[in-house]
Each structure stands twice: as structure tokens, then as C-alpha cells.
C-alpha positions as CSV (number, residue, x, y, z in Angstrom):
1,X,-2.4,8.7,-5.3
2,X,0.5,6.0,-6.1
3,X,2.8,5.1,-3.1
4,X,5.5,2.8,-3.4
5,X,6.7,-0.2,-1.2
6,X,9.0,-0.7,1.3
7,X,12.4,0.8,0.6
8,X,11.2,1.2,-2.4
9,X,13.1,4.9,-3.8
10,X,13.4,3.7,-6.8
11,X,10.3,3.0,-7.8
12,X,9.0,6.3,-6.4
13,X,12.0,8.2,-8.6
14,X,11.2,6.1,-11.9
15,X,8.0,3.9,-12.1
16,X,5.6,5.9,-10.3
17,X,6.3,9.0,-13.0
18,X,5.6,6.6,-15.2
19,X,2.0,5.3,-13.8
20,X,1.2,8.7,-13.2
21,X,1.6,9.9,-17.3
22,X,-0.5,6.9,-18.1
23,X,-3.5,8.1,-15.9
24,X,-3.0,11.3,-17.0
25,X,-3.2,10.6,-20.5
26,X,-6.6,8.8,-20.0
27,X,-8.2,11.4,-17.5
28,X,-6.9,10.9,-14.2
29,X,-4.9,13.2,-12.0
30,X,-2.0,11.2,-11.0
31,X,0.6,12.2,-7.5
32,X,2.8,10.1,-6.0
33,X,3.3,10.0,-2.1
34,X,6.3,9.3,-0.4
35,X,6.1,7.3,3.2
36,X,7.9,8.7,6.1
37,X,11.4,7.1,6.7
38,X,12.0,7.1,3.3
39,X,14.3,9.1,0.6
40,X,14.7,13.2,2.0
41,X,12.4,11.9,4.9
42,X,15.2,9.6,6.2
43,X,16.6,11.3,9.2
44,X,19.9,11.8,9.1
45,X,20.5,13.0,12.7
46,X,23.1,10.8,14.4
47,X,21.7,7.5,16.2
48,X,18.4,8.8,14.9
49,X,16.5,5.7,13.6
50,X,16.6,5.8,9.7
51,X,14.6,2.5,8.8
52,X,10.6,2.8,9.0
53,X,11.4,-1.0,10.1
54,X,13.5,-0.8,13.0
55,X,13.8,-2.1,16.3
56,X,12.5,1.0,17.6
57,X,8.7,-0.5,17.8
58,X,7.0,3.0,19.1
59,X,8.9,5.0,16.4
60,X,7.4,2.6,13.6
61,X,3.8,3.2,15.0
62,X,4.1,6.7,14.8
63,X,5.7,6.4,11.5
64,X,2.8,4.3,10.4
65,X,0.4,7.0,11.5
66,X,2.0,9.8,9.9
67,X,1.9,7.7,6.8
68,X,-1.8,7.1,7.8
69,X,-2.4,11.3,8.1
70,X,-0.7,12.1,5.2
71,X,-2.8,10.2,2.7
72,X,-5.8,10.9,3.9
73,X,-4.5,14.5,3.9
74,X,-4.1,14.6,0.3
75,X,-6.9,12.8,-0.7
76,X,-9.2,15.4,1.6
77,X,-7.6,18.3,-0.4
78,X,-8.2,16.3,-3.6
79,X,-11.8,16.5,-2.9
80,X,-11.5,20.5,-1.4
81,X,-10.1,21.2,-5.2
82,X,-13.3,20.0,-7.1
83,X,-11.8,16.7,-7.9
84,X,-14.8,13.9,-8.1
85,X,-13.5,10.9,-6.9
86,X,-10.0,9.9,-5.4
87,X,-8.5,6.6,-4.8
88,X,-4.8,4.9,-4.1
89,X,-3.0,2.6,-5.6
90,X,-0.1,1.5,-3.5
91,X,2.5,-1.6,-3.3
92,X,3.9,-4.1,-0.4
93,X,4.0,-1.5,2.5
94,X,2.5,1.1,0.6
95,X,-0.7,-1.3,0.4
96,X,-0.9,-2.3,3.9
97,X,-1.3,1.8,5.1
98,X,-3.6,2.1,2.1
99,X,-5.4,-1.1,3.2
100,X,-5.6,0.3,7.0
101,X,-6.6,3.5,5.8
102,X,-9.6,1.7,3.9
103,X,-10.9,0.7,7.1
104,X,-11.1,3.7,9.1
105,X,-11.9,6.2,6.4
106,X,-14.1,6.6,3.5
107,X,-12.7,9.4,1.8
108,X,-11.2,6.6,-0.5
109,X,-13.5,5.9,-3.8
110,X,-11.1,3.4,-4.8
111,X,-8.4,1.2,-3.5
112,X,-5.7,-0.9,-5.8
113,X,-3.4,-2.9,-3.3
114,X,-1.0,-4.6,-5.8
115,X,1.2,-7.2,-3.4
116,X,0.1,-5.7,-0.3
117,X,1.5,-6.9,3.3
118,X,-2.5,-7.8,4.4
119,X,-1.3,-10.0,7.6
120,X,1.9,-8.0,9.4
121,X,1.4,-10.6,12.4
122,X,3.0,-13.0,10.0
123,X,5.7,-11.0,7.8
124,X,7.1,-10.1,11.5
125,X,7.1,-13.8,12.2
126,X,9.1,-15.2,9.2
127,X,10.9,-12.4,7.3
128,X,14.8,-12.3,7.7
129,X,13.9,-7.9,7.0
130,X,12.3,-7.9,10.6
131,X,14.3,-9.7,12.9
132,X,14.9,-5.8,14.2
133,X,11.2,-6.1,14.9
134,X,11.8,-9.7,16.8
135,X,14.7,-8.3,18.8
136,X,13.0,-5.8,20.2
137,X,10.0,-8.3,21.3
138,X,12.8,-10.0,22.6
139,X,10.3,-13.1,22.9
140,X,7.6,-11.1,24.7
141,X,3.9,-12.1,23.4
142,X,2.8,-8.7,21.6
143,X,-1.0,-9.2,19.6
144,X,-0.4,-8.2,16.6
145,X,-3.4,-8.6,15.3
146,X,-4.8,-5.5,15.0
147,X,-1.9,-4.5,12.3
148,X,-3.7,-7.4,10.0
149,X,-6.0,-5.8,7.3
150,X,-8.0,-8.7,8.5
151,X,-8.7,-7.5,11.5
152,X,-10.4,-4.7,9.9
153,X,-13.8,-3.6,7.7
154,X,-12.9,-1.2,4.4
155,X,-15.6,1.2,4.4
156,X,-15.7,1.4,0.9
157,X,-17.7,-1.7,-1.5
158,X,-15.7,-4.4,-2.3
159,X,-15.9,-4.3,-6.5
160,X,-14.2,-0.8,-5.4
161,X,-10.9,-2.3,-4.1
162,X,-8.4,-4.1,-6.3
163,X,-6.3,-6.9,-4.9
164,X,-3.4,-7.9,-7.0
165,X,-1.4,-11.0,-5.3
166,X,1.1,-12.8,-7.0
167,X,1.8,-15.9,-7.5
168,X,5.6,-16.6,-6.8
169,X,5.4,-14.1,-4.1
170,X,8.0,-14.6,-1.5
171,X,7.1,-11.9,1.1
172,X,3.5,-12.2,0.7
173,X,1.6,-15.6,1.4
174,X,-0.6,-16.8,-0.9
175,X,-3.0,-17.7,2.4
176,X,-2.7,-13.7,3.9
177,X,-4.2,-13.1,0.7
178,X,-6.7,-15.6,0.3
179,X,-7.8,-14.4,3.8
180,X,-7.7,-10.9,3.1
181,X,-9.8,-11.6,0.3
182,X,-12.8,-13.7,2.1
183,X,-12.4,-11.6,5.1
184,X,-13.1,-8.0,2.8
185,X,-16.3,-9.8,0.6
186,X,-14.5,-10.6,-1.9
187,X,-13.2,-7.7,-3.6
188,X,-11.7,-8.0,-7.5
189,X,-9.0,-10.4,-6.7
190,X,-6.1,-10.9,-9.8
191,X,-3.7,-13.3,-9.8
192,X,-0.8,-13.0,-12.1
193,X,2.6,-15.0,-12.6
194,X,5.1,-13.1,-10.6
195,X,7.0,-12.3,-7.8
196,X,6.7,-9.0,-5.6
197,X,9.0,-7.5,-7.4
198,X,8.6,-8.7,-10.7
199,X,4.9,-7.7,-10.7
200,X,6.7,-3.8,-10.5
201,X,8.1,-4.4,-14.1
202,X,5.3,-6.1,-15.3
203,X,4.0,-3.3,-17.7
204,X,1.0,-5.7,-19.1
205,X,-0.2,-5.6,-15.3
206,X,0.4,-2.1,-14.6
207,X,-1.5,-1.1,-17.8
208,X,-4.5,-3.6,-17.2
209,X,-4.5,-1.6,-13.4
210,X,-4.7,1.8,-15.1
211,X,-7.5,0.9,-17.5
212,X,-9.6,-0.5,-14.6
213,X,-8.6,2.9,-12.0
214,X,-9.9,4.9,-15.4
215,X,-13.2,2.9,-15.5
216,X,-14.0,2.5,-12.0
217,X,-13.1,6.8,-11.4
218,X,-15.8,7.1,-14.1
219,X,-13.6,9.3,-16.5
220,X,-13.3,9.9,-19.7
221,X,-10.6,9.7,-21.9
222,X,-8.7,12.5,-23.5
């Protein structure tokens, strides 16, 4: 299941298609998810909050737990059809639900987090993209904490998660990573010369990701 980043239609409408054909062609099933607040699930009510980071803190929770339910929706019915094994791969924000949903189910065989926001404490700290967040605080001390993938346990082995963190990677810190990665027992951990967006163009990445989803899932190619 591939789910894209943050604002990110663009990469659901073109890229993800074309991650999905190059799993196929080796063996695995490949769907793409798209996260509440985004694309046709933008509401377009008037006043109606339209950004799944807004201002609008309680909206944003319950946007993250529908994002939450609705991958571990499909992957269940995955599993209810015959299929074997089931994993994500997901980017930025896409990573940080996958990475949440690590820790509270198991239904998950795999996990790929390329770029993922591990530590959400932080991006809300320092990101111009979520002074809406900081408004709303209005300077009120909120723990964040428990939205840090560090603050959490996957329930899945670590050589069965994929962290892909890059190295000229504005959004991300290379220490929420480094952290992430101590703090989950060191799962495969790939560093590559990028930036969070470049990594999405980066077809000698993406590919090296779909040969190790094909291995890991066990499948054969056809």
C-alpha cells in the first residue's frame, strides 16, 4: 500500500502509478492510498477546514485517525482476500501515519518510511508550513510527544521496516532520524544524497526500495 506525503497530489496522480507497475511486474499487488484532506477528500464546504494541517488542532487528530483506520482497513481486507503478507510504503506525512500505525498494529509485515516526519514535536516547532499549528497553541505548553514515532514500539522486527532519510533533507532532521532509528532497534536505515523531494525523483532509490519490498514479501518474480 503506497501513500504519498503531505500535499503531495501529485505524486499520488503520477509516481505512485508508477511504483505500483514496478511491484506488479515483479509479484507484488501494488494500491495507492489517499490521506483524508487531500485531492476529492478536500472539503469544499464553505469555512470548512481544507488543509489536514490547519489551525483547527482537533480536526487534524481526527484526520490523523481516519488516516490511521483507513490503512489498516485495507491492509485487513488484503489479508481477508488470500493475500500472504502486506506492507506500506509511505513518504513525509504518509510515513509518520504508517510509522504510528507500526506501533499499535501488527497487521503490517513490512514497513518502508522513505523521509518520514518521525519527531512531529519538532516539525511543529521550526517549520514555516505549521505556524497554523503554533497559532492555535497560541503559546500554550501542549506535550507533543506522544505524536513522535519515538515515543512508540513498532510491533513488527526491525530488519522488517525500511528507513530511508536523506541527507540534504530540509523538513526532516538528520537527528529525528538518527533517534528514530536507535529508538526502533535499529531497523535497515539508508542514507542517500537528496533532499525530501528529490529522493521522490530519485528512480535509482525508488527501484533499489522495490527490489528489497519484493525480497522481504517473499515473492517471486513473474
Amino acid at each position: 500500500l503506497l501513500v504519498h506525503g503531505w500535499n503531495a497530489e501529485l505524486q499520488y496522480l503520477y509516481e505512485l502509478p508508477l511504483i505500483a507497475r514496478a511491484l506488479a511486474r515483479r509479484g507484488v499487488n501494488g494500491a495507492i492510498l489517499q490521506l483524508p484532506f487531500h485531492g476529492p477528500r478536500r472539503p469544499r464546504e464553505p469555512g470548512a477546514v481544507r488543509n489536514f494541517i490547519s489551525d483547527d488542532i482537533p480536526v487534524m487528530l481526527r484526520a490523523t485517525e481516519q488516516a490511521l483506520a483507513d490503512l489498516e482497513s485495507f491492509l485487513l481486507w488484503a489479508k481477508s482476500t488470500g493475500c500472504p503478507a502486506a506492507g506500506t510504503w509511505d513518504f513525509s506525512l504518509g510515513g509518520w501515519v504508517a510509522g504510528l500505525l507500526l506501533c499499535r498494529s501488527d497487521v503490517q509485515d513490512i514497513g518502508v518510511l522513505t523521509t518520514p516526519v518521525s519527531n512531529l514535536e519538532e516539525v511543529i516547532c521550526t517549520l514555516p508550513f505549521c505556524e497554523p499549528i503554533r497559532r492555535a497553541l497560541g503559546g500554550a505548553k501542549l506535550d507533543l510527544s506522544p505524536l513522535n514515532l519515538t515515543s512508540h514500539q513498532p510491533r513488527i522486527p526491525p530488519e522488517k521496516i525500511l528507513i530511508t532519510q536523506s541527507e540534504y533533507d530540509l523538513f526532516v532532521s538528520e537527528g529525528s532520524l538518527a533517534r528514530l532509528e536507535e529508538a526502533w532497534g535499529h531497523p535497515r536505515f539508508w542514507q542517500v544524497p537528496h533532499s525530501h523531494i528529490s529522493v521522490l525523483l530519485a528512480w535509482q532509490v525508488l527501484r533499489r526500495t522495490v527490489f528489497w519490498c519484493v525480497e522481504e514479501l517473499k515473492t517471486r518474480p513473474v
